[in-house]
C-alpha positions in Angstrom: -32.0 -32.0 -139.3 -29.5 -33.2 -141.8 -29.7 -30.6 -145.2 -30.7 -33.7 -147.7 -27.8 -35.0 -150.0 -28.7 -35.2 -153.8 -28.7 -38.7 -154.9 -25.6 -40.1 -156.5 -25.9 -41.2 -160.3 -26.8 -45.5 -159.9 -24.0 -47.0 -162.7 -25.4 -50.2 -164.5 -24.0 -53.1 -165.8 -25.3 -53.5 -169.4 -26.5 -57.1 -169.5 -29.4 -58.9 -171.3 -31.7 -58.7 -168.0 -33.0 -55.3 -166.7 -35.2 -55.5 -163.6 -37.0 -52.1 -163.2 -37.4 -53.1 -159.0 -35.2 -51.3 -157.8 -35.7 -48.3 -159.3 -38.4 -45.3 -158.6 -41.4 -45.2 -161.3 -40.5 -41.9 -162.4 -37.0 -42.8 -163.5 -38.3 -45.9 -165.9 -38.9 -43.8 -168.7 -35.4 -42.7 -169.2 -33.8 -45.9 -167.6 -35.5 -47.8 -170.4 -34.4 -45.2 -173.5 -30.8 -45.5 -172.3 -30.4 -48.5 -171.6 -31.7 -50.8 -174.5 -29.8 -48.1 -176.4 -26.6 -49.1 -174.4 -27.7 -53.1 -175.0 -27.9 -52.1 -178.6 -24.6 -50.4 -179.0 -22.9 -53.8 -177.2 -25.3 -55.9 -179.9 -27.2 -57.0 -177.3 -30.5 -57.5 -179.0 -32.7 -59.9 -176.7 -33.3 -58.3 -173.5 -35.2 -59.3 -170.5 -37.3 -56.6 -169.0 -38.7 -57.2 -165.0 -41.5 -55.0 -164.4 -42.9 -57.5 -161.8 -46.7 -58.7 -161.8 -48.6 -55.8 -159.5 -51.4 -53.7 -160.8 -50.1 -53.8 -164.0 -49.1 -50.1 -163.9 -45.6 -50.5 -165.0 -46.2 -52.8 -167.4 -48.3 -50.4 -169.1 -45.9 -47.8 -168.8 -42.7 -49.9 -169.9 -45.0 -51.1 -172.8 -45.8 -48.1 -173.4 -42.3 -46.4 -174.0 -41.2 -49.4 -176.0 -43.3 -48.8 -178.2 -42.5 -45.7 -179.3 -38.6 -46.6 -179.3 -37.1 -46.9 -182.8 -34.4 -49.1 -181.6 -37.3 -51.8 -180.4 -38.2 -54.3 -183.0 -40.9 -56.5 -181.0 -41.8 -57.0 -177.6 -43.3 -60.6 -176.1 -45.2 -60.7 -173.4 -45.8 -62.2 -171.3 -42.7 -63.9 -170.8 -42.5 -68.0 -170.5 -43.3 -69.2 -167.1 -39.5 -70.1 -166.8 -38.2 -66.6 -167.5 -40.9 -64.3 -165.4 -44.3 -65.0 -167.1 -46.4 -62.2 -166.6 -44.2 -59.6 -164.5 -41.2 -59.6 -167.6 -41.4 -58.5 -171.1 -38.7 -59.5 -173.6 -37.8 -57.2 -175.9 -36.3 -57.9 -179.5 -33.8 -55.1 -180.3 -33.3 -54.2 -183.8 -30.4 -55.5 -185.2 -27.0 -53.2 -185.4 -25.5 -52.2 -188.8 -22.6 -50.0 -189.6 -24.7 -47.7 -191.5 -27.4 -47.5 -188.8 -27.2 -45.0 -185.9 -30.2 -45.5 -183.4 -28.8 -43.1 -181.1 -30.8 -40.3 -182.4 -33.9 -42.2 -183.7 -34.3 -43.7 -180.4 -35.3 -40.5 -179.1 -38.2 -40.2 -181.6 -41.5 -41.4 -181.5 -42.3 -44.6 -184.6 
């Protein structure tokens, strides 16, 4: 038997979409953090979350985090029927300022 390999870091391309399928449940928390803070720093600050429609756990979860994330200024779900309706969230970032950092606040509980 093969000794296992630890996983490779998975590099993403910052865009307005993020669809959580492809990833394992336990890495959304983290996954989320960095990466609206990422869609912030490009002033990115409407962003389409996939959580799919399922049992809803996700959903919860991702709903959840965002709502304790500084750098979040309104979530909408569910989505339009065009763009995902119930299995996507779309999140409103806050808007980026020169004299605001997020980086830190992000990381903090509203």
């Amino acid at each position: 038997m093969m000794p296992e390999q630890p996983e490779e870091p998975v590099e993403i391309e910052i865009t307005p979409e993020l669809d959580l399928h492809t990833f394992q449940p336990r890495e959304v928390s983290s996954l989320l953090e960095d990466y609206l803070l990422a869609c912030w720093q490009k002033s990115i600050t409407k962003v389409r979350i996939i959580h799919g429609k399922g049992s809803g756990a996700l959903r919860i979860g991702v709903h959840e985090k965002l709502a304790r994330m500084s750098v979040v200024a309104a979530i909408t779900w569910p989505a339009s029927a065009d763009t995902g309706g119930w299995g996507a969230t779309w999140v409103q970032l806050q808007k980026p300022t020169e004299n605001k950092d997020l980086s830190e606040s992000s990381r903090h509980q509203r």
